[in-house]
Backbone of each chain as ProteinMPNN parsed JSONL, in Angstrom:
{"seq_chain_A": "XXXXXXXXXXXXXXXXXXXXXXXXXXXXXXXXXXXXXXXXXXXXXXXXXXXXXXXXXXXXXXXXXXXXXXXXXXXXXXXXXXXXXXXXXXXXXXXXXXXXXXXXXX", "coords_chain_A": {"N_chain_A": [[16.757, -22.294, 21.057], [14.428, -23.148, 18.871], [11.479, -21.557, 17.338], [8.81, -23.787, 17.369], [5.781, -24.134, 16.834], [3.108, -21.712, 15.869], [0.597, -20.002, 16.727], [-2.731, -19.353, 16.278], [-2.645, -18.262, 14.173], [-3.771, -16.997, 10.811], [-3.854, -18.25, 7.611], [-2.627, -18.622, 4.688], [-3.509, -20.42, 1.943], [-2.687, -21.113, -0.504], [0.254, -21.549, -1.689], [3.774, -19.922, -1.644], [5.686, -20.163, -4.744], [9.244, -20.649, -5.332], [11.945, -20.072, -7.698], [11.417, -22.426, -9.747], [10.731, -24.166, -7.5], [12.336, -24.926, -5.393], [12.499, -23.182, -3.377], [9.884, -23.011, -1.348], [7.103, -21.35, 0.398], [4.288, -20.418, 2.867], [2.536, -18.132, 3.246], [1.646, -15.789, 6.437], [-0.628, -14.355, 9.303], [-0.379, -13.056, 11.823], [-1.937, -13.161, 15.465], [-1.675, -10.456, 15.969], [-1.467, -8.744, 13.842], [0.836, -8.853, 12.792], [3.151, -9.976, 9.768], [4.482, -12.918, 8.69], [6.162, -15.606, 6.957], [6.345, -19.387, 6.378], [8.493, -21.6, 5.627], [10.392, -23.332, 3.036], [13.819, -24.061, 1.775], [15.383, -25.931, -0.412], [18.356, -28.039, -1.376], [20.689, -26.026, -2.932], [22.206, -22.706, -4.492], [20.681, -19.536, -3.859], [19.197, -16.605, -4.417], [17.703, -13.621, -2.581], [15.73, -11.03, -2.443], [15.145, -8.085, -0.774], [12.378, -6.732, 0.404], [10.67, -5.06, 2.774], [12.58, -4.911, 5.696], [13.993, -8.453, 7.034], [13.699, -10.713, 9.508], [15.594, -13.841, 9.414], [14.744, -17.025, 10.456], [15.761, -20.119, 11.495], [14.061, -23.311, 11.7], [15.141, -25.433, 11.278], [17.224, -28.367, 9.846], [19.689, -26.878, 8.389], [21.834, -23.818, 6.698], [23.846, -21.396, 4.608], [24.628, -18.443, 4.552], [25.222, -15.539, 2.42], [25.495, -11.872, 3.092], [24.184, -8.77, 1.1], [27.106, -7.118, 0.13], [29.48, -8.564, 1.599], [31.248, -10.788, 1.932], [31.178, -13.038, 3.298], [30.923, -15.712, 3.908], [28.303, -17.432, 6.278], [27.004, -19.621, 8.747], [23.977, -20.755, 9.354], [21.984, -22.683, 11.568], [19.582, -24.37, 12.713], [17.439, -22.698, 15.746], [18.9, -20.416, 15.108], [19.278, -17.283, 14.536], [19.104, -14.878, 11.467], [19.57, -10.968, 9.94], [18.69, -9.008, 7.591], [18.642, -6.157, 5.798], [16.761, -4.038, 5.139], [15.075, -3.672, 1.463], [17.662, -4.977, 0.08], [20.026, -7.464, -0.604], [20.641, -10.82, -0.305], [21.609, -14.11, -0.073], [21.59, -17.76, -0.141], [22.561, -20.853, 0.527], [22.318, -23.73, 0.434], [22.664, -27.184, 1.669], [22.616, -30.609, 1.219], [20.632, -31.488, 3.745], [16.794, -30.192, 3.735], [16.538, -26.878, 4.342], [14.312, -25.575, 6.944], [12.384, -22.335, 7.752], [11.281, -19.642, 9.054], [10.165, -16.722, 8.349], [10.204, -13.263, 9.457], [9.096, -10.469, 9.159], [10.156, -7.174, 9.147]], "CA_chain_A": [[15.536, -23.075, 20.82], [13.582, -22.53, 17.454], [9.684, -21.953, 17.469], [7.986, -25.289, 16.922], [4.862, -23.769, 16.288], [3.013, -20.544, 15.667], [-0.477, -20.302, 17.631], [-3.884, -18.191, 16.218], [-2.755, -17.503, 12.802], [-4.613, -16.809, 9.809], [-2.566, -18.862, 7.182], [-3.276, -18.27, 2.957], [-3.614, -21.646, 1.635], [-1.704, -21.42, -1.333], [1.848, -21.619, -1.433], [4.7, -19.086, -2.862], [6.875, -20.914, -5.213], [9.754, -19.678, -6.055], [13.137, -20.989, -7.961], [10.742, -23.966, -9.718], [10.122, -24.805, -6.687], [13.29, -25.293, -4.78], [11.738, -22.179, -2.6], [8.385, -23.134, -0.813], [6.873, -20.755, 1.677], [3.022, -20.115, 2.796], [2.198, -16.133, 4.182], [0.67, -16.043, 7.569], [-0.695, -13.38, 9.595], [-0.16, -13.24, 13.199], [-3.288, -12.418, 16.045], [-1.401, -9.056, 16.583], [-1.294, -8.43, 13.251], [2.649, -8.863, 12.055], [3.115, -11.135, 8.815], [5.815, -13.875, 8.779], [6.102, -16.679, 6.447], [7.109, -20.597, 6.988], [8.757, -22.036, 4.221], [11.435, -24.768, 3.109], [14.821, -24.071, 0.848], [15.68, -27.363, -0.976], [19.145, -27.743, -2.047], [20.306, -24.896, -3.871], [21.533, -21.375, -3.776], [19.893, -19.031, -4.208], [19.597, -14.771, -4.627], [16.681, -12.97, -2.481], [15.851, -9.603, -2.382], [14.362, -7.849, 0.404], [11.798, -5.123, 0.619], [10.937, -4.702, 4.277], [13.551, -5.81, 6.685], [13.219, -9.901, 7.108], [15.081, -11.698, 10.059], [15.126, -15.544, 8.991], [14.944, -17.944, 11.987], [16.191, -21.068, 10.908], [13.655, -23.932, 12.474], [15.352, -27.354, 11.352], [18.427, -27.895, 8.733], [20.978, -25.553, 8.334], [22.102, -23.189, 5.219], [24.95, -20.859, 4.952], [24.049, -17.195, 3.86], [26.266, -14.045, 2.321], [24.501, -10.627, 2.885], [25.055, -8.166, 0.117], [27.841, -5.982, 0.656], [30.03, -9.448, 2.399], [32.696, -11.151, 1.1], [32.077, -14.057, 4.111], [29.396, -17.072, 3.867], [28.141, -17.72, 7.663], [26.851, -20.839, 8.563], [22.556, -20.873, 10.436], [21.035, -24.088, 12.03], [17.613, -24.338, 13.845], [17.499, -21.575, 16.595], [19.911, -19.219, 15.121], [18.546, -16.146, 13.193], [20.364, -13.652, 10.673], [19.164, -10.041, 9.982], [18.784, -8.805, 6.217], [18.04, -4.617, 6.1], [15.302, -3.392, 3.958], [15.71, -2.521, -0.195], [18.667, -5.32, 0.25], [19.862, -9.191, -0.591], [21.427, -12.235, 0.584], [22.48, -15.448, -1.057], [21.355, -18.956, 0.659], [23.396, -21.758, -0.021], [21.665, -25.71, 1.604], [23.464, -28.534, 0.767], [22.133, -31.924, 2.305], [19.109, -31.88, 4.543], [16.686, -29.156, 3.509], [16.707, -25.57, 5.61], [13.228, -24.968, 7.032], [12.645, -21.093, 8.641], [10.484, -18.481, 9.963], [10.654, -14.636, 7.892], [9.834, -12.443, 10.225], [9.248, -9.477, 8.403], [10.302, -5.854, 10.537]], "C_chain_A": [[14.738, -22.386, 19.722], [12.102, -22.759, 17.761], [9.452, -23.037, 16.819], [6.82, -24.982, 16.099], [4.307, -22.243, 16.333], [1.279, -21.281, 16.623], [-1.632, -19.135, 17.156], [-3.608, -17.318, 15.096], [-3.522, -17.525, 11.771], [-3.246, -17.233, 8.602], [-3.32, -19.153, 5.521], [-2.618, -19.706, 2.534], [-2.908, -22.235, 0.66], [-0.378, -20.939, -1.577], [2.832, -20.17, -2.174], [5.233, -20.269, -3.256], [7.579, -20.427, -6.314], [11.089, -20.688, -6.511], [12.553, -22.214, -8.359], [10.488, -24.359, -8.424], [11.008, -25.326, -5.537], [13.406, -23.753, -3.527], [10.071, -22.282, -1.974], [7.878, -22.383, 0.346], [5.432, -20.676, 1.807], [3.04, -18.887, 3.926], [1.31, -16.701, 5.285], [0.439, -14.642, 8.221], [-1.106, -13.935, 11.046], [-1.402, -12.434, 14.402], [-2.914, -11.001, 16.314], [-1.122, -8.26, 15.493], [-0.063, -8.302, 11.767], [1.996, -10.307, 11.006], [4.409, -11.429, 9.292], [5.295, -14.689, 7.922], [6.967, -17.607, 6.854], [7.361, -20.844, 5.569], [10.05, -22.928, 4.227], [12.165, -24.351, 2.029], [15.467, -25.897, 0.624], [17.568, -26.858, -1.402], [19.741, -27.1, -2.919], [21.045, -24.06, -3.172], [20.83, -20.721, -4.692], [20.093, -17.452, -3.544], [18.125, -14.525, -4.2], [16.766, -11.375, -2.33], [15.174, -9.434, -1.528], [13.585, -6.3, -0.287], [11.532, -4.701, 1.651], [12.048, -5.693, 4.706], [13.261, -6.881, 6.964], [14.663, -10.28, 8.54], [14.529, -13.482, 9.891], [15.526, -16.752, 10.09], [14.752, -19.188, 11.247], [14.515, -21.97, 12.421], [14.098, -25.387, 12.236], [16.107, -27.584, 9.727], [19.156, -27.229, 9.05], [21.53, -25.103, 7.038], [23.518, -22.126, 5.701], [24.316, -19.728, 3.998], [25.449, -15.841, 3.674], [25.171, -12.695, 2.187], [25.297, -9.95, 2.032], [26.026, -7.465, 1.252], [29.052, -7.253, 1.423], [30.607, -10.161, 1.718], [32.838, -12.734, 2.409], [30.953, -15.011, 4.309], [29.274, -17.519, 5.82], [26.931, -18.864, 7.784], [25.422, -20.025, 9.825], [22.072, -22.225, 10.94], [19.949, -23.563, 13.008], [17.99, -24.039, 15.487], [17.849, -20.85, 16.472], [18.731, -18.138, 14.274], [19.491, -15.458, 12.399], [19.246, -12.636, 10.094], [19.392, -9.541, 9.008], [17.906, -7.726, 6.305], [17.387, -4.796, 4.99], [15.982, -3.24, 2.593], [17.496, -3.505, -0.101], [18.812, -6.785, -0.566], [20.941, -9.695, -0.171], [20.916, -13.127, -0.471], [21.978, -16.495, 0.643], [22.118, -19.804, -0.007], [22.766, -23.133, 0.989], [22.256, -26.438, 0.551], [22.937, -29.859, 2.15], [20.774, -31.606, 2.53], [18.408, -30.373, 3.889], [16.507, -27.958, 4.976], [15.024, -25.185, 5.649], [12.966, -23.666, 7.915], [11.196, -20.46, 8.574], [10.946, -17.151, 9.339], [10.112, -14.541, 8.648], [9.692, -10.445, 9.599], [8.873, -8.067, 9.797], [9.229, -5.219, 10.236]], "O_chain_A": [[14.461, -21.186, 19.74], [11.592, -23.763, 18.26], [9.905, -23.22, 15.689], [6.708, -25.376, 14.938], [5.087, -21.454, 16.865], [0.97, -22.421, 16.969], [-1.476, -18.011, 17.632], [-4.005, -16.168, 14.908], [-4.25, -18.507, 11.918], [-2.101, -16.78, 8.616], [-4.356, -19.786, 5.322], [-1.452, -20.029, 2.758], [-2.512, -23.4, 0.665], [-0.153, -19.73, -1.624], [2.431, -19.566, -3.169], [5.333, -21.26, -2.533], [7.26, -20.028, -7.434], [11.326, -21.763, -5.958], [12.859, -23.2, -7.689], [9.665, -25.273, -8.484], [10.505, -26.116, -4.738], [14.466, -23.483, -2.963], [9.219, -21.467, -2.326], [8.27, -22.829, 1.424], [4.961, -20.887, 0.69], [3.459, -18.84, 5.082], [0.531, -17.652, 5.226], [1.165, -13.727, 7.832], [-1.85, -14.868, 11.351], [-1.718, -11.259, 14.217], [-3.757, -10.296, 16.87], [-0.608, -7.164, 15.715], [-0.055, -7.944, 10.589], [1.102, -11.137, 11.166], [5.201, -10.754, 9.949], [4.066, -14.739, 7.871], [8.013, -17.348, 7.449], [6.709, -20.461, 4.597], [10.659, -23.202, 5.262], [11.447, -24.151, 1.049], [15.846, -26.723, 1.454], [17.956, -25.715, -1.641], [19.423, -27.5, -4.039], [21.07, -24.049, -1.941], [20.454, -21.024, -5.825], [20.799, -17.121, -2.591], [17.232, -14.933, -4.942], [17.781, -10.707, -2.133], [14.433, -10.356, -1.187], [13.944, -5.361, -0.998], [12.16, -3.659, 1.839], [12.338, -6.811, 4.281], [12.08, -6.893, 7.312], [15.889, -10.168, 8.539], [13.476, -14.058, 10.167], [16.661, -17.164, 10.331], [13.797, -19.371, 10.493], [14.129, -21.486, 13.485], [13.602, -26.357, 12.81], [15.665, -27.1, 8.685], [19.281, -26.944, 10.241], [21.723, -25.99, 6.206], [24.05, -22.098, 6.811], [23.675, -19.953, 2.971], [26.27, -15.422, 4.489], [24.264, -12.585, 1.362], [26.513, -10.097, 1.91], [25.934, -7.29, 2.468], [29.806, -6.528, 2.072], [30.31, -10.056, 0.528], [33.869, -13.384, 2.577], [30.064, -14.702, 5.102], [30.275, -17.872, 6.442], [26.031, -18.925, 6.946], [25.61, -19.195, 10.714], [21.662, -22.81, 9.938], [19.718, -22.609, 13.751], [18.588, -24.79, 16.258], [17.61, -19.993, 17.323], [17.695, -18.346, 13.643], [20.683, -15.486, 12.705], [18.154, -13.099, 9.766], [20.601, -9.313, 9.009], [16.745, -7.856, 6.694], [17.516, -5.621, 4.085], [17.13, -2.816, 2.458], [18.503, -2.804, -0.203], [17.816, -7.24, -1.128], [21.968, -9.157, 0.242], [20.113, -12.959, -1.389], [21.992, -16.199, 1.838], [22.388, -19.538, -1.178], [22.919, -23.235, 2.206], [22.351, -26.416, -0.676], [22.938, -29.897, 3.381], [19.914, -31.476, 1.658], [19.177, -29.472, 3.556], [16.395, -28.196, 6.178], [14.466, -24.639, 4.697], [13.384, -23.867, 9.055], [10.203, -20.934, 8.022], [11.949, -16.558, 9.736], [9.346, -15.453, 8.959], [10.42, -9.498, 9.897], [8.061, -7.935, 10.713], [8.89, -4.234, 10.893]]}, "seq_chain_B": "XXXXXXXXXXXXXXXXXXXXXXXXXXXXXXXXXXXXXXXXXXXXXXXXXXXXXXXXXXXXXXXXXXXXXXXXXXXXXXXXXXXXXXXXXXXXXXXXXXXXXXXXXX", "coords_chain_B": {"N_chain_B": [[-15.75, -22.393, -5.218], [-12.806, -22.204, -3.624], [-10.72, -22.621, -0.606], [-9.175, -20.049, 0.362], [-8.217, -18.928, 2.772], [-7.08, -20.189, 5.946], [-8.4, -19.757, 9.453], [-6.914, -18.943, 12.702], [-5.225, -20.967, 13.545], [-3.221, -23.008, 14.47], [0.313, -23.588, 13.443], [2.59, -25.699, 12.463], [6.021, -25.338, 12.332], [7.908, -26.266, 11.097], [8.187, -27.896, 8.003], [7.195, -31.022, 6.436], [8.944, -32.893, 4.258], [8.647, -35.1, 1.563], [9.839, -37.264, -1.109], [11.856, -36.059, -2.158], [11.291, -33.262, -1.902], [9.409, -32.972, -3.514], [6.993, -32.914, -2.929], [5.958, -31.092, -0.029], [4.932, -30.502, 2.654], [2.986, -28.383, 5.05], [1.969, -29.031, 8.432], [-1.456, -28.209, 10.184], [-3.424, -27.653, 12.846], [-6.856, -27.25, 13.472], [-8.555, -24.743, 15.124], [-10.764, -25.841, 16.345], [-9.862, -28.348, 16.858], [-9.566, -29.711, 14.984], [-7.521, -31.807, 12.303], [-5.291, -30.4, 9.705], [-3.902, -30.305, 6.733], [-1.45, -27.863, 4.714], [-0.5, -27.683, 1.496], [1.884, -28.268, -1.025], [2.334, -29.916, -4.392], [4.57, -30.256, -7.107], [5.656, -30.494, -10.527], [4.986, -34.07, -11.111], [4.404, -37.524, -10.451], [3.275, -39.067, -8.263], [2.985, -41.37, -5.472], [0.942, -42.035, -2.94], [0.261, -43.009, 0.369], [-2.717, -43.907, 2.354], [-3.788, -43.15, 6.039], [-5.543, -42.612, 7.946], [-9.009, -41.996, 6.663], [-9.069, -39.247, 3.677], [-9.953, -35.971, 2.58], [-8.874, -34.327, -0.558], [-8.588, -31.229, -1.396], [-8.046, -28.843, -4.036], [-6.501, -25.809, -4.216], [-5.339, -24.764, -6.148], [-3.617, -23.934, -9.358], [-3.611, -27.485, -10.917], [-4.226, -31.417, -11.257], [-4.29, -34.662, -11.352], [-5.541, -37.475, -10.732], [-5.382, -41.062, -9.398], [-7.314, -43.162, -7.841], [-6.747, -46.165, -5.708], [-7.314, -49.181, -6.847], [-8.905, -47.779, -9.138], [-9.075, -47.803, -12.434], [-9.054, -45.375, -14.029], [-7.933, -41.748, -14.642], [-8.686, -39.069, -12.853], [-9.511, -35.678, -13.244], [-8.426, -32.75, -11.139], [-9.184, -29.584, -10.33], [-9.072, -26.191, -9.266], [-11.099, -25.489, -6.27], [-12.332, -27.609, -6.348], [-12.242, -30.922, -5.171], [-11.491, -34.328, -3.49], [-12.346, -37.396, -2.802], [-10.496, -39.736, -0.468], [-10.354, -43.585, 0.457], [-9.623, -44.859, 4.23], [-6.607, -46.371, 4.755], [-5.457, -46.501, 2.344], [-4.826, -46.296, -1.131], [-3.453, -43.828, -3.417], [-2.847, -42.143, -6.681], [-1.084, -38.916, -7.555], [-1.03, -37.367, -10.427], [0.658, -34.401, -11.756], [1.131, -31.701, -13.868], [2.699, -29.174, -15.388], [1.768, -26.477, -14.166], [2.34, -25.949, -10.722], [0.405, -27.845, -8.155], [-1.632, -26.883, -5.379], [-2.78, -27.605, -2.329], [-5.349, -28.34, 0.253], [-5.092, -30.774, 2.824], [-7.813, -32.754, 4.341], [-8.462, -34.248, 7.03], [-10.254, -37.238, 7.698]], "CA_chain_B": [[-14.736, -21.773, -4.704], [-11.601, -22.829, -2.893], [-10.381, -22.345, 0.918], [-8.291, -18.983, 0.217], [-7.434, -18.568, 3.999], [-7.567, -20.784, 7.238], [-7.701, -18.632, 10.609], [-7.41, -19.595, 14.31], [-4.944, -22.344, 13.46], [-1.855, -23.308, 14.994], [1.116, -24.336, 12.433], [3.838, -26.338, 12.885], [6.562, -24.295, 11.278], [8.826, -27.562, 10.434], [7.36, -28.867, 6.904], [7.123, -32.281, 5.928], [9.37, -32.828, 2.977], [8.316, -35.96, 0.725], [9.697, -37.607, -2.525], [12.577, -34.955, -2.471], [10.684, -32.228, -2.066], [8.372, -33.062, -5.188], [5.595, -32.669, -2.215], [5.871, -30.352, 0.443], [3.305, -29.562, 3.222], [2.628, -27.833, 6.529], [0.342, -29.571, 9.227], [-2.238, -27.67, 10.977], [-4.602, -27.813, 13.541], [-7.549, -26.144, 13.677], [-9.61, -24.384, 16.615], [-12.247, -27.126, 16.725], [-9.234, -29.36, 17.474], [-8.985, -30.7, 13.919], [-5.865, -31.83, 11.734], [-5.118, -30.762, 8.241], [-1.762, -30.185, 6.35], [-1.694, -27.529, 3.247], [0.843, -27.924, 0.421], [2.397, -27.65, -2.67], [2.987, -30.864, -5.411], [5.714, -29.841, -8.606], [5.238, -31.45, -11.311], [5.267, -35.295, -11.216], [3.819, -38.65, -10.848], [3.749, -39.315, -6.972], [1.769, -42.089, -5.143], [0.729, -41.553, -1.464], [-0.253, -43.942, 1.4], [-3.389, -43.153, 3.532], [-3.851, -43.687, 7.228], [-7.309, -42.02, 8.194], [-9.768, -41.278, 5.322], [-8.6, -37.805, 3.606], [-10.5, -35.306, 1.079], [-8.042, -33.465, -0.85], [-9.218, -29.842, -1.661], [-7.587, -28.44, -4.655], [-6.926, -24.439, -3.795], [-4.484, -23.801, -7.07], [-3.392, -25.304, -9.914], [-4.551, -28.968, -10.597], [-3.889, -32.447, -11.108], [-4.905, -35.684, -12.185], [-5.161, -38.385, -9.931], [-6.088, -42.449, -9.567], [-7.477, -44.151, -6.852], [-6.251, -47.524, -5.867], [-8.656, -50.217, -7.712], [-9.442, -47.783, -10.388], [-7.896, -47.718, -13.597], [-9.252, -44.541, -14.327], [-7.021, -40.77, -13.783], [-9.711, -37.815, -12.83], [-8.8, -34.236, -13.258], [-8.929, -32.105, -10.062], [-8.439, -28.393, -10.305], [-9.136, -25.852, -7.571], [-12.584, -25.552, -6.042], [-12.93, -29.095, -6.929], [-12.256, -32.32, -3.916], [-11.528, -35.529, -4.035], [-12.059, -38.271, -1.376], [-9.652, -41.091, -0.31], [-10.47, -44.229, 1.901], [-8.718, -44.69, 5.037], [-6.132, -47.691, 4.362], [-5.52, -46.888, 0.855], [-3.548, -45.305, -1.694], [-3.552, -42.804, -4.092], [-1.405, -41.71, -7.182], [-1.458, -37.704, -7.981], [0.111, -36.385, -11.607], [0.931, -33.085, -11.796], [2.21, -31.292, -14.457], [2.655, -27.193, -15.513], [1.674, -25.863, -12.741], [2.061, -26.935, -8.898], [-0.649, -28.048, -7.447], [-1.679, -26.017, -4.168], [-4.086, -28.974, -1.579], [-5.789, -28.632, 1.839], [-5.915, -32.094, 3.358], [-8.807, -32.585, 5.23], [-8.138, -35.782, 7.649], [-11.547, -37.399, 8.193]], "C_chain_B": [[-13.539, -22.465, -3.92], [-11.343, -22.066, -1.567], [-9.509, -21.45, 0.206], [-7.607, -18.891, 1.327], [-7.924, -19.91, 5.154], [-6.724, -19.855, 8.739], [-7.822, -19.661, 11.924], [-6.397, -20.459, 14.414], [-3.68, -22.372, 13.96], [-1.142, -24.188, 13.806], [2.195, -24.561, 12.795], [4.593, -25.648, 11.771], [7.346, -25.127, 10.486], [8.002, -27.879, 9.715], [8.004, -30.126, 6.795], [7.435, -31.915, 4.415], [9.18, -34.388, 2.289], [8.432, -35.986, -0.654], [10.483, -36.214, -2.862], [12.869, -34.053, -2.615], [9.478, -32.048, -2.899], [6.994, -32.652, -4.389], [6.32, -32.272, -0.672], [4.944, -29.153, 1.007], [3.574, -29.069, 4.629], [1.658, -28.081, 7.309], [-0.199, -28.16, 10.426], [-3.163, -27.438, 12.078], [-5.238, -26.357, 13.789], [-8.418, -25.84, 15.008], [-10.399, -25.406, 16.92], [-10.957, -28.858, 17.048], [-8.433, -30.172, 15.469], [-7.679, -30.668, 13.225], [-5.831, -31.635, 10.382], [-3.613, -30.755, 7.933], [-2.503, -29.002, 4.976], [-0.077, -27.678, 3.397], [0.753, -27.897, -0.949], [3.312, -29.089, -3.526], [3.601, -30.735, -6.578], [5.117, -31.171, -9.282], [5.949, -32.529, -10.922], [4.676, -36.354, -10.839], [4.319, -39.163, -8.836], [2.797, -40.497, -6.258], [1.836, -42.224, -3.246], [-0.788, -42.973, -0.917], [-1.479, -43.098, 2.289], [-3.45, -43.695, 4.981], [-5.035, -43.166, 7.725], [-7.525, -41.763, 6.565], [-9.121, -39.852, 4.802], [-9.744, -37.65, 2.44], [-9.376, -34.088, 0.669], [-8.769, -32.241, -1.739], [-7.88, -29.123, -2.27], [-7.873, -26.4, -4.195], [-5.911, -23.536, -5.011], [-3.837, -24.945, -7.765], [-4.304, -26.485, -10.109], [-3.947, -29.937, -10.852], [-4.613, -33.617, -11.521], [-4.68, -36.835, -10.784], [-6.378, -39.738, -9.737], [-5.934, -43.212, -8.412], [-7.261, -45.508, -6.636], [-7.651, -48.457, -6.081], [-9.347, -49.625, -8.689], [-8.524, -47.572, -11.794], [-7.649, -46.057, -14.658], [-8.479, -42.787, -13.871], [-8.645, -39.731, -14.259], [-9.142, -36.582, -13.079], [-9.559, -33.727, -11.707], [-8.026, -30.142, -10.314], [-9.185, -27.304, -8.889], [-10.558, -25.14, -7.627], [-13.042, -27.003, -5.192], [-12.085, -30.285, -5.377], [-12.268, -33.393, -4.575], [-11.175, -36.159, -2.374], [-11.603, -39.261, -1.244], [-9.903, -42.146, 0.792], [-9.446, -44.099, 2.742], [-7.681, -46.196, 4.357], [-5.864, -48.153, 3.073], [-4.634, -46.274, 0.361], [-4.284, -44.731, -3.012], [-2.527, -42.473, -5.169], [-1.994, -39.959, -7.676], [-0.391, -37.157, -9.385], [-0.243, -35.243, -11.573], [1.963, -32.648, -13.154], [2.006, -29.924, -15.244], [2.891, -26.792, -14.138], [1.478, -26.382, -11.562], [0.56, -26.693, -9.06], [-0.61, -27.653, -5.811], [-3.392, -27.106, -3.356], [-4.223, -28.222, -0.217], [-5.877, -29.882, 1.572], [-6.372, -32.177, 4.719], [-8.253, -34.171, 5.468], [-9.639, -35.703, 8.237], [-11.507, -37.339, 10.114]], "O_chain_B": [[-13.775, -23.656, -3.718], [-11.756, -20.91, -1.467], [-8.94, -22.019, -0.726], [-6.388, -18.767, 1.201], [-9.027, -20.454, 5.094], [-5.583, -19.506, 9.042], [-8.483, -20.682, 12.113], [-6.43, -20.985, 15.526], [-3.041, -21.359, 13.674], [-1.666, -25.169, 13.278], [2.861, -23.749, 13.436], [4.151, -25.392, 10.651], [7.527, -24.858, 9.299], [6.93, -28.223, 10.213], [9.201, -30.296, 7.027], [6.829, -31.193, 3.623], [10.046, -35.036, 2.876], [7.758, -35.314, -1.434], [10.002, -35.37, -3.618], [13.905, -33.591, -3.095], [8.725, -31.074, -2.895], [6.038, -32.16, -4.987], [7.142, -33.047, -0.182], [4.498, -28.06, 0.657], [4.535, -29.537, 5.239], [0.552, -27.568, 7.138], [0.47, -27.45, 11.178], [-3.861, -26.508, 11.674], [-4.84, -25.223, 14.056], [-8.851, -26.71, 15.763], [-10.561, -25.677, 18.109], [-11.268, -30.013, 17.339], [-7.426, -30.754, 15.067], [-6.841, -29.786, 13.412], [-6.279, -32.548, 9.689], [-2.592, -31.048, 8.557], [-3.598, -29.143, 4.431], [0.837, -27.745, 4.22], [-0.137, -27.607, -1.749], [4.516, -29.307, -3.393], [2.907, -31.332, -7.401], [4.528, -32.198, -8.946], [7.101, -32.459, -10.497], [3.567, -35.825, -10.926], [5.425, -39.479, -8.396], [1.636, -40.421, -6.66], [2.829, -42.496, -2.571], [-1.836, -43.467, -1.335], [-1.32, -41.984, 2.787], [-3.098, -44.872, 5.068], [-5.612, -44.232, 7.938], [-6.753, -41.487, 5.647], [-8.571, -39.255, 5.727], [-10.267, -38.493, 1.711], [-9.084, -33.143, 1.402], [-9.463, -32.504, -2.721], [-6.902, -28.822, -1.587], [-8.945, -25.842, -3.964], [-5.686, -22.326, -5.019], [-3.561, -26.094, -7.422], [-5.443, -26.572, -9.651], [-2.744, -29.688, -10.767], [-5.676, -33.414, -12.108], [-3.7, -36.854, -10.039], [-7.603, -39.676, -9.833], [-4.92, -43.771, -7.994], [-7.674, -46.184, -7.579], [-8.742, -48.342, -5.521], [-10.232, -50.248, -9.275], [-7.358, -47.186, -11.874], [-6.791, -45.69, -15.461], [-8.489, -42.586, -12.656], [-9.333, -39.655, -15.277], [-7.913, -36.649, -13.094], [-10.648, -34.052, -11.235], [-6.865, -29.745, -10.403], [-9.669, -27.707, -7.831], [-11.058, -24.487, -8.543], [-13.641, -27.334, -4.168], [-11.174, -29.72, -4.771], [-12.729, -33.637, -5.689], [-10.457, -35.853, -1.422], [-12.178, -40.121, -1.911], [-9.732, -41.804, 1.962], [-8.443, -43.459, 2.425], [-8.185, -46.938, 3.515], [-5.895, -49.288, 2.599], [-3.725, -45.722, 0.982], [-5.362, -45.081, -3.491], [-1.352, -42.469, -4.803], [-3.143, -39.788, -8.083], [0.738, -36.677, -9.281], [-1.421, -34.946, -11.37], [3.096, -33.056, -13.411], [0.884, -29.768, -15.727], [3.831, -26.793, -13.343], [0.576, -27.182, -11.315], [-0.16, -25.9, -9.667], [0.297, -28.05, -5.08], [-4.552, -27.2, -3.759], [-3.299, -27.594, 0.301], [-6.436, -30.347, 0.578], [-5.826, -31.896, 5.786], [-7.825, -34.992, 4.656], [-10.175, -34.802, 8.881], [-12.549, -37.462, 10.757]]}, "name": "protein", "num_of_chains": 2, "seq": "XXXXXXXXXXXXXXXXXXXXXXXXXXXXXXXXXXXXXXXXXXXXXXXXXXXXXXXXXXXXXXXXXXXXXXXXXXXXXXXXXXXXXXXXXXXXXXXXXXXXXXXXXXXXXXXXXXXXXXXXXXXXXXXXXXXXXXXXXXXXXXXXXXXXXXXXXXXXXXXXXXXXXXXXXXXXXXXXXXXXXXXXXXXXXXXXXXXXXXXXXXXXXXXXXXXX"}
């Protein structure tokens, strides 16, 4: 089951956009303090880099991701998560519906 | 000035994708119960249905946009509002830079 909603966040009004725009996310900050962002991958892949540790909780769509260092594309839909270490990257790949998720930054 | 942050608020983490992505928002509710959405319009020429009254609150970027029955396009950049009847429509151009909106639902 994927979070629906988030509850008592503090949520920055204007958008990232990244890749023209085929990357949409907005930063939030959580009542306990932790950041996470919500955001939407459009058709596309696409190359991120990490600086803190991110786990990406798929909430609706599905994408297929290679972490560096992997040689094997693995398929996410809404509930799953995947775990991308710090100082790192991963590859998204959405085809069809777009992939909407949850960073969770460690 | 422009809304920089909204706190307290519960966000639906699933965005609303519209017009292919070309518009792409996140609905909100706020503590006092109320409903907005923020988002992010790429460049282009989009025309949007209303169902309650809205005021759209530019928070980045800007835009041009023509109310139904006028013939006239306004500029809106961020600070700056613009109010829509309920039961009406709207066209928004965009072009450089996204446009970053709160919509306020009357």
């Amino acid at each position: 089951m994927s979070t629906t909603q988030l509850d008592g966040v503090t949520v920055q009004t204007q958008a990232n956009v990244y890749f023209d725009g085929k990357c949409i996310s907005h930063s939030l900050t959580l009542p306990d303090g932790s950041k996470k962002s919500i955001g939407v991958i459009l058709p596309a892949t696409l190359t991120f880099n990490t600086g803190a540790a991110e786990v990406m909780e798929c909430v609706g769509g599905a994408c297929e991701y290679l972490l560096a260092g992997s040689s094997t594309w693995l398929p996410s839909q809404a509930g799953e998560r995947f775990a991308v270490p710090a100082q790192s990257s991963f590859q998204i790949r959405v085809s069809g519906q777009p992939y909407h998720y949850i960073c969770h930054f460690a």
